[in-house]
N, C-alpha and C positions, 0 to 999 in steps of 0.2 A: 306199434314199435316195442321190441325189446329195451331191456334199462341201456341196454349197451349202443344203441341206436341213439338213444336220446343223449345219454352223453356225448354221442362222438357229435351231434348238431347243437345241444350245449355249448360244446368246449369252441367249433368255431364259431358258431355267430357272437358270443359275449366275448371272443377272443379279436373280430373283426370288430365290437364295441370300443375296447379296449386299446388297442393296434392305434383307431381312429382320436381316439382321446390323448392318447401319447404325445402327439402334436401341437396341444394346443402349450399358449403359450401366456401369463401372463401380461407381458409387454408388448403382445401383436400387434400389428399393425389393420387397419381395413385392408390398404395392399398385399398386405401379404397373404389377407385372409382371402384374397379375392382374382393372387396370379402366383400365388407359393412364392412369392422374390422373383419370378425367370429363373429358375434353378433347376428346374428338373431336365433328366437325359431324355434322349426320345424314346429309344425303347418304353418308358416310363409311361408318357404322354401316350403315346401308341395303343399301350394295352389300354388305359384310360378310356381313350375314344373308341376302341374296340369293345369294350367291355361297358361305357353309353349304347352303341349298337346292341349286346346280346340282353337279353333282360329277360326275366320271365316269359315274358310275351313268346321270348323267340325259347325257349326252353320246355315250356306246356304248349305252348299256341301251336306252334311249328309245328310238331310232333302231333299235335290232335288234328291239324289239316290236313297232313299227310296222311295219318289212318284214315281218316271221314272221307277223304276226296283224291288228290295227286298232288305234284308237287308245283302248280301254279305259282303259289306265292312265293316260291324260291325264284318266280324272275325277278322279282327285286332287287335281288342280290346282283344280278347279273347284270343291273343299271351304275353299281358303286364304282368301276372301273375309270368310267369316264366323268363323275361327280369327282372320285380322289385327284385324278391329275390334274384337272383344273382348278380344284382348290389349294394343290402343291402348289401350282404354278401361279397362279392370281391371287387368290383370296387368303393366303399364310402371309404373303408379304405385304400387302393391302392393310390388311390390318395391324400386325404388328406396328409397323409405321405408323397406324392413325393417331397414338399417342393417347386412346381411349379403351378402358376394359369392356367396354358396352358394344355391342355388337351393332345399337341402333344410334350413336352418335351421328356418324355419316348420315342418317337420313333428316338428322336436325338441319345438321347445318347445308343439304343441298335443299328442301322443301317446305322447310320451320318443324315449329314443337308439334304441330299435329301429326308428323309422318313418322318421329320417334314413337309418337308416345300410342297410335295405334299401331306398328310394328310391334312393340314389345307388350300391349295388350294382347297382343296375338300368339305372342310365345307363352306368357306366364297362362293364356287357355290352355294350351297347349299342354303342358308341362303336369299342371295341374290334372288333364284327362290323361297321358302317360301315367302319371304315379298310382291313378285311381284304378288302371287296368293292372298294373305290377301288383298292387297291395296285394286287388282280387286272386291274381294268380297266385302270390304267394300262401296266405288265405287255405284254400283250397286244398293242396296237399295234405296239410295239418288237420285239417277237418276229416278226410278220406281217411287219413293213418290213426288220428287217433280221437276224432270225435270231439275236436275243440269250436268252438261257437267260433266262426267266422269272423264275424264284426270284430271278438277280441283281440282275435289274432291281429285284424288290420290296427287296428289300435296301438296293443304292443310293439308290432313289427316297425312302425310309424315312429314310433317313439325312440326307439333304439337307433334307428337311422337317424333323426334328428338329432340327437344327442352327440353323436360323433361327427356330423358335420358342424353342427354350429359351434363345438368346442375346438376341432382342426381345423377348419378353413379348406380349401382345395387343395391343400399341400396332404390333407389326411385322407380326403376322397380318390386325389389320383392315386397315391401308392395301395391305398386299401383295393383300390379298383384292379392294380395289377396284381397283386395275389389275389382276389376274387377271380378274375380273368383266368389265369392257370389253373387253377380248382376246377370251375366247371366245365374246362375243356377236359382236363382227365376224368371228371363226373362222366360225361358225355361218352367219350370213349369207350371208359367202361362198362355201361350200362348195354352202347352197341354189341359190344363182343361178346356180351353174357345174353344177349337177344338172339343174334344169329348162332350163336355155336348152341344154342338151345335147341334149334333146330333140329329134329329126328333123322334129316339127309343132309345137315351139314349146312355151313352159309348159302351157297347157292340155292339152294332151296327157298331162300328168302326174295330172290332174287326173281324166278319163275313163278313162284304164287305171286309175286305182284304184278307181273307182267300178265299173268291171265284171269287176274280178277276180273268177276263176271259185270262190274262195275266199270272195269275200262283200265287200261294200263296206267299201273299208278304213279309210275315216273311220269307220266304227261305233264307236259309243263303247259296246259290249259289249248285250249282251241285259237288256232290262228286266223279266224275269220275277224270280219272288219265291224260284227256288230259293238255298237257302242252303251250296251245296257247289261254286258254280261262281261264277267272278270277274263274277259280272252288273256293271249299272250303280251299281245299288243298294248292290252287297255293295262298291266302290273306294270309291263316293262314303262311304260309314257310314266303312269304314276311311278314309279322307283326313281328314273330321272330326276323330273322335278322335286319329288323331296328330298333325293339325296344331295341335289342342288343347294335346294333351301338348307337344309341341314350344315351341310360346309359353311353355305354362304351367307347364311343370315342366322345362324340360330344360337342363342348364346352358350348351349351347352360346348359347343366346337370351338365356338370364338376364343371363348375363353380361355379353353386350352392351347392355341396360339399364341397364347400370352407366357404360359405358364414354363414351355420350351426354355433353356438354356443362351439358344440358338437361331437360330432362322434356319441358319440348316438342320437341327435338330426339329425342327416344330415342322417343317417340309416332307421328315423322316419320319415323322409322328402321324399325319396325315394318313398318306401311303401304306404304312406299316399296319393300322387299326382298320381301315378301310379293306384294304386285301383279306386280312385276318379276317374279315369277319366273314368273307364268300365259301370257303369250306366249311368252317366251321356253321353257318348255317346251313349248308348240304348235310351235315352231323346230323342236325337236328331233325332234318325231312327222311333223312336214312332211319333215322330210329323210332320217326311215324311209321313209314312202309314196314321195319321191322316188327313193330306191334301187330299190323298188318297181321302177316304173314302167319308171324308167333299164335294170334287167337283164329286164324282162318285156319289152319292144318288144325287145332283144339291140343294142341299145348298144354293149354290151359285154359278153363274154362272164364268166359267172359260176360258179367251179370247183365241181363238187358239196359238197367237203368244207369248203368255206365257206360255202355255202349251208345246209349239217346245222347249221351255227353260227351264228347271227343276230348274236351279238353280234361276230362277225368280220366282218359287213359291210361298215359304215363303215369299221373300219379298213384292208379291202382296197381298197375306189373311193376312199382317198385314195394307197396305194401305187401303182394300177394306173391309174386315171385325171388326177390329178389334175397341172397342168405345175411343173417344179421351180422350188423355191423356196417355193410354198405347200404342198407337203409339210411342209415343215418347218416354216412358220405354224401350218399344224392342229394337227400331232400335237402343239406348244409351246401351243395352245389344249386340247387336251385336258389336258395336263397342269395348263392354269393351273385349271381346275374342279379337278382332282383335287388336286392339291396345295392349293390355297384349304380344302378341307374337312378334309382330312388335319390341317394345322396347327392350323386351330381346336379339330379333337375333341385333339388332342395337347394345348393351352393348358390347354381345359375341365376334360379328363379329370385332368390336374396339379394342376389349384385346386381339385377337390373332394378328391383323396387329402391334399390338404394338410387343408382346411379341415372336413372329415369325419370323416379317416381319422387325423391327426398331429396339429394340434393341441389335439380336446378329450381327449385323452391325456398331451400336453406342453406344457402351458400355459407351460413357462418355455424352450420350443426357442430358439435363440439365433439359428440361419442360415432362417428357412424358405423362402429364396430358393432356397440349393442344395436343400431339399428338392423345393422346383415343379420345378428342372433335372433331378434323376434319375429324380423322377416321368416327365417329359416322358420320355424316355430308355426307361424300363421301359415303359412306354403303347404307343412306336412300335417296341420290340420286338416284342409281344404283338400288334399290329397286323399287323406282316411275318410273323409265324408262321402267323396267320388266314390272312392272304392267301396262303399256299403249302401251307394243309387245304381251301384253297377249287378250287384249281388243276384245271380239267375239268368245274368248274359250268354247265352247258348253257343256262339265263337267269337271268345274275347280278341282274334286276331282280327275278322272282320271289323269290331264295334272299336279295337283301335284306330284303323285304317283311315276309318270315314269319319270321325273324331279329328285323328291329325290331319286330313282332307280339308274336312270343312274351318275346322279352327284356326287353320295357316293363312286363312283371310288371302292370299296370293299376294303374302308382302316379297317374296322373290320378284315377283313382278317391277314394285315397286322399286329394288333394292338395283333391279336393273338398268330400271330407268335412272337414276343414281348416277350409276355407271357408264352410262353413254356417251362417247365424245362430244356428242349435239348436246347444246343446255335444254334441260328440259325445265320450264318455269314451276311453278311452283302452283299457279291455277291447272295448270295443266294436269298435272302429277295426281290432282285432289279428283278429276272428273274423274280419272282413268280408273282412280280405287274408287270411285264410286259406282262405278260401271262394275268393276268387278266383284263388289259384296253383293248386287242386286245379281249376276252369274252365279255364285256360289251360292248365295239364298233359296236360287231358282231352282238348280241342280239339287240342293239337300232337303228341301219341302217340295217337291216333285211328288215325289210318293207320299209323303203322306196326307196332303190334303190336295191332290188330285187338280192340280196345276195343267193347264193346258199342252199344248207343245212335245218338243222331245223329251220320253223320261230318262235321262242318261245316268248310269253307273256314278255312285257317289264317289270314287275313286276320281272321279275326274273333276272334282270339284277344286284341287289345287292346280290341276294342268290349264282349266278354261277359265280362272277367276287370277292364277298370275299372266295369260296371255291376254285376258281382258285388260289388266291394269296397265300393261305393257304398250299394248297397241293403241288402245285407245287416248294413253297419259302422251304417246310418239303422235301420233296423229291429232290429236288437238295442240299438242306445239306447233308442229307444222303448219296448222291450218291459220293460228293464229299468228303465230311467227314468235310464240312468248319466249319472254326471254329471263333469265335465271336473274332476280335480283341481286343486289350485293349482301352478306350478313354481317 
C-alpha cells in the first residue's frame, strides 16, 4: 500500500475507535451498557443486525467461494425470509416482554439452572469461534498488502475492538455498526463496478465466462439431489433455516438488540429491515467472487498459483494488485468495517450473558456489574485472538465457520422450542431430549474423523438433527411419561 492508502485505513478505523469511545460515559449504568436505555430508532437497530450478519466472513469468504466453486452458500441467504417474519412476529415481542436482557432466562424458569446455563454455554462457543474466524480474516489482507505478521495483527485488531466496546456499551457498537454497515456496502459496490467494467468486452462478459466455465456454471446454486453427505441445495437451504431460526430466536446477539429498539414497532422494523438487507447485499458479495472469476480466466491480470491454492486470498490480492491508490485503502477500511462491526457486538453480547448468566444468579448483592461486563468484554476478545491464531492455515475459513456454528449450537433451538410449546413439557423430559441430541451432534462431527460406524452425514447438518433430536425426543418422553412442568 501507498502512504495515501494507509492513511485513508488509518484515519477510519482509529476514527471508528474513537466514534466508539465517545459514548462512554462515567455515570453508566450496566443497563444502559447492556440495551443503550430502549432509545434507539429502527433503522439504527436494523443496520446493527444487518451489519452482525455481514462480517468478514461474508466479505473474503463469500467472494473466495464463489471464485473456487458457485454460489451454493448464497442459499442461505435465501432461508432469512422466513426466519425474519417469524421473529417480527413471535420472537420481538416474546421477549421484549420477558422483562430480561438474556436471551436464556426463559429456559431457567420453564426447565431450571441447567438449561440456561448450557444454552448460553452454547452461545459464548459460539461467539468465541465467530470472532476467531473474523480476526483470521481480517489478519490476512494486511499480511497480503503489506507483510505484517498475522498474529499481530489479530492482537491489535482485538484490542481496538475491545476498547470501544467495553468503554460504549451497545449504544457505541449499534451506531458504530451502522456507519460501518454503509461503508462496506459502497466498498462492495465499488470494487464490483471497477471488476466488470475491467472487462476487455464489457460487464457481460463477466457474465458468459462464468456461465461457461469448464468447471460448471458458476451461478449454480449447488446440486439439487437428495444426498445427505454433500453441500447440495437442499442440505445450505435446511442448514440456513435452522440457524437463522436460532439466530432470531435464541441467540443473544439479536435478542439483545430487541431490547435496544425505542419501540416494538420499531424493534419489528429493525428485524425485517437487517434481515432483507442482508439477502442482496450477500449476492454483492458472490457477484464479486464470479467477477474475480471471470477477471483472472480472460488473464486480466495475471494470477500467482499460490494465491489461487487459496480462494480466500483472492479478493485480498485484486485489491493490492489491481486496484488504483487511494481505494486501496477504502477497501481494506471496508473490510474491516464488517469485521470489526461483528467482533464488537459478540464481545458486548458475549459480556452480558457471563454477567446475567454466569455472575449474578450467584451474587445477587454484586455491587460494580459494570466493571464486571468490562473484564468480561476483555476475557471474550482474548479468547477470540487466541481462536483466531489455532485457526491460522484454514484453507475455507467459510466452510471451518459453518461446522463450528453447526456443531457448537448444541441444538438449543431445539430446546428453546420445546419452551415454547403449548403442552408442558417437564423438565426430566427436556434433559433426555438434549441429551439425545449432544450424542447426534457428537455423532455427526466425529463421524469423519475417527471413523464411526453408520451414516457419515455433512457437518452442516449437525444443528438441523441435534435441534430435531432435542425436540422430538424432550415431546415424546413427555408424552410417554405424561410429565408434567413443575411449579418455580
Amino acid at each position: 500500500m501507498q502512504t495515501i492508502d494507509f492513511v485513508v485505513f488509518a484515519v477510519f478505523t482509529l476514527g471508528v475507535v474513537f466514534f466508539g469511545c465517545s459514548f462512554f460515559k462515567k455515570g453508566s449504568s450496566a443497563e444502559e451498557f447492556a440495551h443503550a436505555g430502549r432509545s434507539l430508532p429502527g433503522w439504527v437497530v436494523g443496520m446493527s443486525i444487518f451489519a452482525t450478519y455481514v462480517s468478514s466472513i461474508s466479505y473474503i469468504g463469500y467472494p473466495g467461494k464463489a471464485f473456487a466453486t458457485n454460489w451454493n452458500a448464497f442459499v442461505f441467504s435465501l432461508s432469512i425470509p422466513l426466519a425474519a417474519f417469524l421473529a417480527a412476529r413471535y420472537f420481538v415481542p416474546f421477549y421484549r416482554y420477558s422483562g430480561s436482557v438474556s436471551a436464556y432466562t426463559f429456559l431457567e424458569e420453564k426447565f431450571g439452572r441447567w438449561a440456561r446455563l448450557y444454552a448460553s454455554a452454547c452461545y459464548l462457543l459460539t461467539q468465541i469461534a465467530r470472532m476467531g474466524s473474523i480476526l483470521y480474516l481480517l489478519a490476512m489482507p494486511m499480511h497480503i498488502l503489506m507483510g505484517w505478521d498475522m498474529v499481530a495483527v489479530i492482537i491489535a485488531t482485538s484490542a481496538l475492538v475491545i476498547i470501544y466496546s467495553m468503554m460504549g456499551g451497545l449504544k457505541a457498537v449499534i451506531w458504530a455498526d451502522a456507519i460501518q454497515g454503509i461503508i462496506l456496502i459502497g466498498g462492495a459496490l465499488l470494487c464490483l463496478g471497477i471488476l466488470m467494467f475491467s472487462m476487455p468486452e464489457g460487464p457481460l462478459q463477466t457474465f458468459q465466462l462464468a456461465i461457461d466455465a469448464t468447471e460448471g456454471n458458476k451461478f449454480s446454486l449447488g446440486s439439487f439431489g437428495t444426498s445427505l453427505t454433500e453441500s447440495t441445495f437442499w442440505v445450505c437451504f435446511i442448514y440456513g433455516i435452522f440457524i437463522n431460526l436460532q439466530n432470531y430466536g435464541i441467540d443473544q446477539n439479536y435478542v439483545q438488540r430487541y431490547h435496544t429498539a425505542k419501540s416494538l414497532r420499531a424493534a419489528r422494523f429493525s428485524v425485517l429491515f437487517g434481515g432483507y438487507l442482508f439477502i442482496p447485499v450477500s449476492a454483492l458479495f458472490f457477484l464479486i467472487g464470479t467477477a474475480l472469476y471471470s477477471y483472472y480466466a480472460d488473464g486480466v491480470a495475471p494470477l500467482p498459483h499460490s494465491i489461487a491454492e487459496h480462494p480466500d486470498y483472492v479478493f485480498p490480492y485484486f485489491i493490492v494488485s489491481s486496484l488504483p491508490v487511494g481505494l486501496r485503502g477504502l477497501l481494506i477500511a471496508s473490510i474491516f468495517a464488517a469485521g470489526m462491526s461483528t467482533i464488537s457486538t459478540s464481545v458486548t453480547s458475549a459480556a452480558t450473558v457471563i454477567l446475567t448468566d454466569y455472575v449474578q444468579p450467584y451474587h445477587n448483592t454484586l455491587r460494580s456489574p459494570l466493571t464486571t461486563l468490562r473484564i468480561s468484554s476483555v476475557a471474550i476478545g482474548v479468547l477470540g485472538a487466541l481462536t483466531a491464531i489455532a485457526m491460522l492455515g484454514v484453507k475455507s475459513i467459510v466452510d471451518a465457520w459453518w461446522i463450528l456454528s453447526s456443531i457448537f449450537s448444541g441444538g438449543m433451538l431445539g430446546l428453546f422450542l420445546l419452551g415454547i410449546m403449548p403442552r408442558r413439557i417437564g423438565r426430566g423430559a427436556a434433559l433426555v431430549g438434549c441429551m439425545a441430541g449432544i450424542v447426534v451432534i457428537a455423532w455427526i462431527s466425529l463421524s469423519s474423523i475417527i471413523s464411526l460406524p453408520g451414516p457419515h452425514l455433512h457437518e452442516y447438518l449437525a444443528i438441523v438433527l441435534g435441534t430435531t433430536t432435542i425436540f422430538c425426543i424432550g415431546f415424546l418422553t413427555a408424552f410417554l411419561t405424561n410429565s408434567k412442568h413443575p411449579p418455580v
